[in-house]
C-alpha positions in Angstrom: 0.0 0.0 0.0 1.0 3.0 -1.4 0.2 6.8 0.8 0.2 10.0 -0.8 0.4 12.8 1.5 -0.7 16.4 0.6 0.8 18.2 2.3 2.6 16.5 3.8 5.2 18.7 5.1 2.4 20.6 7.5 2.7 19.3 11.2 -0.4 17.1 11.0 0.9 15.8 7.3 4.1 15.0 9.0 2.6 13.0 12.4 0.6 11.0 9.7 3.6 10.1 6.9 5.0 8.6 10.1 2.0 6.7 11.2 1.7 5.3 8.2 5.1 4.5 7.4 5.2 2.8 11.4 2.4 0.7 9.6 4.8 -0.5 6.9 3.5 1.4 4.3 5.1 3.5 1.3 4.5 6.9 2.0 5.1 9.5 -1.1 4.9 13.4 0.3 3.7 16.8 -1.3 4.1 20.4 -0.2 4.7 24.0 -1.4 8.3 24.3 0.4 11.0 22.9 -2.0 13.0 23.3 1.2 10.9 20.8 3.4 10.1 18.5 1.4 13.7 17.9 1.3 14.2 17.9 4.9 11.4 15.0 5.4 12.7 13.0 2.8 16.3 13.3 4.4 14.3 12.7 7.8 12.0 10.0 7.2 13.1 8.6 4.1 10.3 9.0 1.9 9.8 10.0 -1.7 8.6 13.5 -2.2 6.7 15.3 -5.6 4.8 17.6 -6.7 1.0 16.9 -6.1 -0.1 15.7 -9.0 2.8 12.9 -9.6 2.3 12.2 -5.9 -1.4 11.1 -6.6 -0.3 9.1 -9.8 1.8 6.7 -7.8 -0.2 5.9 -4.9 -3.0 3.8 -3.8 -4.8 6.2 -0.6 -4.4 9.6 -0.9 -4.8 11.6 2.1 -4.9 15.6 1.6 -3.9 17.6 4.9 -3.9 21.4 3.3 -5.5 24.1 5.2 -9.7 24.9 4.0 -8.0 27.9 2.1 -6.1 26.2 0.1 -8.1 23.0 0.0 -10.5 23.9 -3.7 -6.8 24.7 -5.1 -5.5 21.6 -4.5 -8.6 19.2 -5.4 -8.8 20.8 -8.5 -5.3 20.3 -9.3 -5.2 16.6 -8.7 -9.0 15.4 -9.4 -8.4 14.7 -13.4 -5.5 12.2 -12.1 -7.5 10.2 -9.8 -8.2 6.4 -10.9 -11.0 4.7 -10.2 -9.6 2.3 -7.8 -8.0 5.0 -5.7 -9.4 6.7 -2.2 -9.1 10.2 -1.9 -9.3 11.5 2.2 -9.5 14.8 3.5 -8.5 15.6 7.7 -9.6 19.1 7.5 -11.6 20.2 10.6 -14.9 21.0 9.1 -16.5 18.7 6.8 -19.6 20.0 5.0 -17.1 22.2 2.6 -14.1 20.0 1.5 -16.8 16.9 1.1 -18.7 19.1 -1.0 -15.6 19.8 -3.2 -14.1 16.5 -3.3 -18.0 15.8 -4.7 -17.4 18.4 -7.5 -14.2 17.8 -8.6 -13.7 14.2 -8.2 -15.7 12.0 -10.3 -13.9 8.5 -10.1 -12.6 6.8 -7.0 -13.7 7.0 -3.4 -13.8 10.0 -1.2 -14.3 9.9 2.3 -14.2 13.1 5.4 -12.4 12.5 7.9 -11.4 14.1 11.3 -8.4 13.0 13.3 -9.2 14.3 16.6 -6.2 14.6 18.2 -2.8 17.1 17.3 0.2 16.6 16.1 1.8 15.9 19.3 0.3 13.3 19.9 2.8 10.2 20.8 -0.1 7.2 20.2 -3.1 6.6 18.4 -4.9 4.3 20.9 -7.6 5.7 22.3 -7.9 8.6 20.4 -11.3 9.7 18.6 -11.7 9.8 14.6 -14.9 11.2 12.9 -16.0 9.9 9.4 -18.5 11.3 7.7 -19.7 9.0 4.3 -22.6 10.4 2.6 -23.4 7.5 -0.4 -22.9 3.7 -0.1 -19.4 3.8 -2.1 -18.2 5.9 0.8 -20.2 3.9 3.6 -18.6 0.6 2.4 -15.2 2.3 2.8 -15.6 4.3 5.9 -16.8 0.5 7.0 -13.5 -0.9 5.9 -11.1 1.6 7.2 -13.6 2.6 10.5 -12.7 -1.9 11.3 -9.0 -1.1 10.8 -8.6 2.0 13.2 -10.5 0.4 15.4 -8.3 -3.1 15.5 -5.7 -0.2 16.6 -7.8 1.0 19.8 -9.1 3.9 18.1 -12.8 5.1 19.1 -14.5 5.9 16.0 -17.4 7.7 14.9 -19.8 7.9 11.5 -22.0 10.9 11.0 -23.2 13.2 8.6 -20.4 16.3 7.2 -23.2 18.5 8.7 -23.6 17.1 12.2 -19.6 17.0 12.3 -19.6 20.2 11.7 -22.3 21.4 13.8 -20.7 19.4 17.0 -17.1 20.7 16.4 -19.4 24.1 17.3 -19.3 23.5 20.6 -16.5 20.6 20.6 -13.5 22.7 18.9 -15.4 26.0 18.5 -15.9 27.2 22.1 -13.2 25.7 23.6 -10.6 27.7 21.2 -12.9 30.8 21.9 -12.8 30.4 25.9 -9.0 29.5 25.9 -8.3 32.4 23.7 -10.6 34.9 25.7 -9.3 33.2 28.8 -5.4 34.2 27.9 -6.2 37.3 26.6 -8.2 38.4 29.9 -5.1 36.8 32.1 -1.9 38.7 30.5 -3.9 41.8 30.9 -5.1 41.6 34.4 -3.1 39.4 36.3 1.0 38.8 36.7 0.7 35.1 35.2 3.6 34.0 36.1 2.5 35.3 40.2 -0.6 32.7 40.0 0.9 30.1 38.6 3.1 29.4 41.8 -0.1 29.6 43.9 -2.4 28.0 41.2 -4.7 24.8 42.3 -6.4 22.5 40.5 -9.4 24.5 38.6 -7.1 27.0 37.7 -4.0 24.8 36.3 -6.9 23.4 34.5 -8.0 27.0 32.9 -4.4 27.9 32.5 -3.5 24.9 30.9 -6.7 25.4 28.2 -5.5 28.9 27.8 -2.0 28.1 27.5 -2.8 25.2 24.8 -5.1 27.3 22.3 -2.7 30.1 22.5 0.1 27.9 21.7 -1.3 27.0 18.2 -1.0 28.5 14.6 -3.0 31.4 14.6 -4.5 31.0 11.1 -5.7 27.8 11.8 -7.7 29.1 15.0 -8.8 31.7 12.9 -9.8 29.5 9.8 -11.6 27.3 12.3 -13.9 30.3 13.6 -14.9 31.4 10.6 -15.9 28.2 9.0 -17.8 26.3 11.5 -21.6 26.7 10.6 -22.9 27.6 14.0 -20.0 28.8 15.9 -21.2 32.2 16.5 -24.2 30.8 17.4 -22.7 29.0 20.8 -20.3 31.3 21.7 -22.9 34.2 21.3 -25.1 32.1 23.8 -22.4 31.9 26.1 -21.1 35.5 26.2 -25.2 35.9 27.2 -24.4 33.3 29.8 -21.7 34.7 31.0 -23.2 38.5 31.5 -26.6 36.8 33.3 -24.0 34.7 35.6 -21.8 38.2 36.0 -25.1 40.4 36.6 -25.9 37.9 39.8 -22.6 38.6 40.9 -22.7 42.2 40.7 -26.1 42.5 42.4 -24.3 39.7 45.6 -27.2 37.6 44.9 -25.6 34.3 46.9 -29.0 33.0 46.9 -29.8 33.4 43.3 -25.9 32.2 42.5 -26.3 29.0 44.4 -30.0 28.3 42.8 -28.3 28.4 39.5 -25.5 26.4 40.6 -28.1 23.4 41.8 -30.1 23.7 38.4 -26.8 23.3 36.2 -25.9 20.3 38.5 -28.9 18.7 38.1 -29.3 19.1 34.5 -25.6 17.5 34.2 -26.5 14.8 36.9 -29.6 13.9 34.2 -27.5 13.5 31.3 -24.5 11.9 32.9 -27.5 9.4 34.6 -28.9 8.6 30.7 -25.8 7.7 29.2 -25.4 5.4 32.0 -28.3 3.9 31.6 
């Protein structure tokens, strides 16, 4: 077997040409820098091209580009695509590269997926993937290769591009949006590096969120808020949230605080209790 990595050179491209390379595979990689693509291949060994010879020569193709640059890059390789090839995408919305890999590419099998995990992460086990099919040539597929993640302890997960996309609202969205908030509000109110030597456990917690979102490429935070469907949607609900939980502050309404307290716990105590059951 035969990968072909686009993009290959990107630091989620890179974790996955040595996955599957650890699985004993061929791995051929792609990217715009002349200058890493030689560095990899003096690295890892692997044979590096341009895109579209990459695709010609192998049997999976797996493109890890950024949603920018994503249409650019289907439409340069779809016309080489054989029938018997599968063509994967890792970006972290769905409903838009599965819509262009439906436009472009008319032979072969496409599938959406969603590693989701980072590049630093060490082992696969026990991580969660997302594949979203959407015709039986895919679902046969997404069967297939959903059976082999899984023989590798992977917890995986079929849905629709649109429900992906609408979860990773709340699931990638909000967290990016709190941890970015969360930072900004710290190194302008606070001497950080003072709490962190008293910090406990809720705040190492926060810090560590904070800490973690900031420490990522700022156009793919960016790209990520602007292309999820109904991210404004969740954090606009919580910024209301967070001025009604603010307001009973303000007014040293312990009462009212506490009420709200018990109605959050018990609405979490439900849903922890039916996924029990």
């Amino acid at each position: 077997m035969k990968v072909a990595i686009i993009g290959g050179t990107g630091k989620m491209g890179r974790w996955f040409t040595k996955f599957f390379l650890d699985e004993g595979m061929q791995v051929i990689v792609s990217g715009r820098s002349k200058e890493k693509l030689l560095k990899i291949k003096g690295e890892l060994g692997v044979e590096i091209a341009d895109n579209v010879n990459a695709v010609k020569s192998a049997d999976r193709v797996l493109i890890s580009v950024s949603i920018e640059n994503f249409e650019n890059v289907v439409r340069e390789i779809h016309s080489h695509i054989r029938p018997d090839q599968v063509v994967m995408d890792i970006c972290s919305v769905k409903e838009f590269p599965v819509k262009v890999m439906h436009e472009y590419i008319k032979t072969g099998t496409t599938l959406g997926t969603h590693p989701m995990f980072g590049p630093r992460t060490e082992n696969i086990q026990n991580q969660n993937f997302i594949l979203t099919p959407t015709n039986n040539k895919e679902r046969r597929f997404a069967k297939d290769f959903k059976g082999w993640l899984e023989e590798k302890q992977v917890n995986v997960s079929i849905m629709s591009p649109r429900k992906h996309d609408e979860l990773m609202s709340a699931v990638l969205g909000l967290p990016h949006f709190i941890g970015t908030v969360v930072c900004d509000t710290l190194i302008n109110c606070v001497d950080l590096a003072e709490t962190k030597r008293v910090a406990g456990t809720s705040y190492k917690l926060l810090l560590k969120l904070a800490e973690t979102v900031a420490s990522q490429d700022p156009e793919f935070c960016a790209s990520l808020q602007m292309n999820l469907p109904k991210v404004e949607n969740v954090e606009g609900f919580f910024c209301e949230k967070s001025i009604e939980w603010l307001n009973t502050i303000k007014q040293k309404d312990k009462t009212a605080f506490a009420d709200k307290m018990r109605v959050v716990k018990a609405k979490l105590g439900k849903i922890g209790a039916s996924r029990s059951a």
